[in-house]
Structure formats: structure tokens, C-alpha cells
C-alpha positions in Angstrom: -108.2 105.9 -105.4 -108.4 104.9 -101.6 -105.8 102.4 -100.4 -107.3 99.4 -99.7 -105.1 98.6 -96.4 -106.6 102.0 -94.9 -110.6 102.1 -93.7 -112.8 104.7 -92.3 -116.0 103.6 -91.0 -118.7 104.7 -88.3 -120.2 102.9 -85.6 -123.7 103.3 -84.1 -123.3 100.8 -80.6 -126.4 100.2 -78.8 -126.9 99.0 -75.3 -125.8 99.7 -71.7 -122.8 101.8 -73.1 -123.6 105.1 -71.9 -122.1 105.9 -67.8 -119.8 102.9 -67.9 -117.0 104.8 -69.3 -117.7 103.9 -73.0 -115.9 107.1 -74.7 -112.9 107.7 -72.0 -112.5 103.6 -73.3 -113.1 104.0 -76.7 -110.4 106.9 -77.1 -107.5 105.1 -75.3 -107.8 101.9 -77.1 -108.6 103.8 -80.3 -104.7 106.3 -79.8 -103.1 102.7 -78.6 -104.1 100.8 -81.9 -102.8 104.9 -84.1 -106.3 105.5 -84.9 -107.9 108.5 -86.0 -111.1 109.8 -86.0 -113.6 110.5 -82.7 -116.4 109.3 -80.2 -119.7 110.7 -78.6 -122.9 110.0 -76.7 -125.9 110.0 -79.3 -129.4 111.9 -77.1 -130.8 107.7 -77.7 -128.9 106.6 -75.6 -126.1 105.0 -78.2 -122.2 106.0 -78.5 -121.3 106.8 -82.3 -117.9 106.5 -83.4 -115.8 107.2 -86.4 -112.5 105.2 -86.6 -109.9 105.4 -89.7 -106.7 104.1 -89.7 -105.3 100.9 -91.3 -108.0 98.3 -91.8 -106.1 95.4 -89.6 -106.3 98.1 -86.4 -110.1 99.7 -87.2 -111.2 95.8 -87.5 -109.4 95.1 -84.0 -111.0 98.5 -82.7 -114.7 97.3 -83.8 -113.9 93.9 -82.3 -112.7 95.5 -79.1 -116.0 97.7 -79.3 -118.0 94.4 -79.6 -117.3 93.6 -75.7 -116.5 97.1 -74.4 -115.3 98.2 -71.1 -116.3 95.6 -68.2 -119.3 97.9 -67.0 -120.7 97.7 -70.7 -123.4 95.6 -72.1 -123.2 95.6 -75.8 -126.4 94.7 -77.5 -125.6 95.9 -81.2 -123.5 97.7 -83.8 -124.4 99.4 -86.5 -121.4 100.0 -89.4 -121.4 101.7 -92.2 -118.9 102.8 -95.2 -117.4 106.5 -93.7 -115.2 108.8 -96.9 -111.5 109.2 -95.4 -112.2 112.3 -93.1 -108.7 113.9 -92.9 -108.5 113.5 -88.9 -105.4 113.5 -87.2 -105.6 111.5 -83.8 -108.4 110.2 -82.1 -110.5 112.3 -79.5 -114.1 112.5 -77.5 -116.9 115.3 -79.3 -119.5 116.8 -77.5 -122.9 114.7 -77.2 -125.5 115.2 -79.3 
């Protein structure tokens, strides 16, 4: 049974957020809240991210993703339910 004060999800965010340092942002706020889990361009244009951890510091992380770094224009995020993936530590994929 999954532990309700734990939560995996992942994040489709849509706007200016590819160039303005989007991942290299999303990784050190993601190890500074203990997050696991990882963050890539998408080829549309968007920045997917899967974040696990406990629920109080992925909600923080998807509020922090909300604004972005200061060269970011946030238009959108998708979220959707993502099963506990094992990760240990949080890290930048290749594109795809």
C-alpha cells in the first residue's frame, strides 16, 4: 500500500521554459527540498519532470515550478498520478 505522506508525480510545463535555465533550476531546488526523481527538455518545446519524495516537499516543488527561474514564463502545467519509481536523488536526462 503506498504511504500517503510520500507522492510521485510528473509534470508536463509549457511556456518560455526552455534556454532560461529551466532544468540546471529545477534539479537544485528539487536536491534542496530531498527530492527524487529527474528533469528534461521534451522536442515541443516543454520541460517534463518527475518528482517523488514526501508530499509536503513535491507540492512546494510544483509550486516553485509554477513561477520558475526569473528568465521563465510559465504558461501551464500538466500533472498527472506517476507509480513510486525507485529513484534515488534527483538529476537532469537527456532531451527527447
Amino acid at each position: 500500500m503506498p504511504d500517503p505522506l510520500t507522492l510521485s508525480i510528473r509534470l508536463r510545463i509549457y511556456g518560455k521554459v526552455q534556454g532560461v535555465w529551466f532544468r540546471a533550476w529545477t534539479v537544485r531546488e528539487a536536491r534542496r527540498l530531498g527530492l527524487d526523481g529527474w528533469v528534461r527538455n521534451r522536442a515541443d518545446g516543454s520541460v517534463e519532470a518527475v518528482l517523488g519524495g514526501p508530499a509536503v516537499q513535491v507540492r512546494e516543488m510544483v509550486d516553485l515550478c509554477r513561477r520558475g527561474p526569473p528568465a521563465a514564463r510559465v504558461v501551464r502545467i500538466d500533472e498527472v498520478a506517476e507509480p513510486e519509481s525507485g529513484l534515488s536523488g534527483f538529476h537532469q536526462q537527456q532531451d527527447c
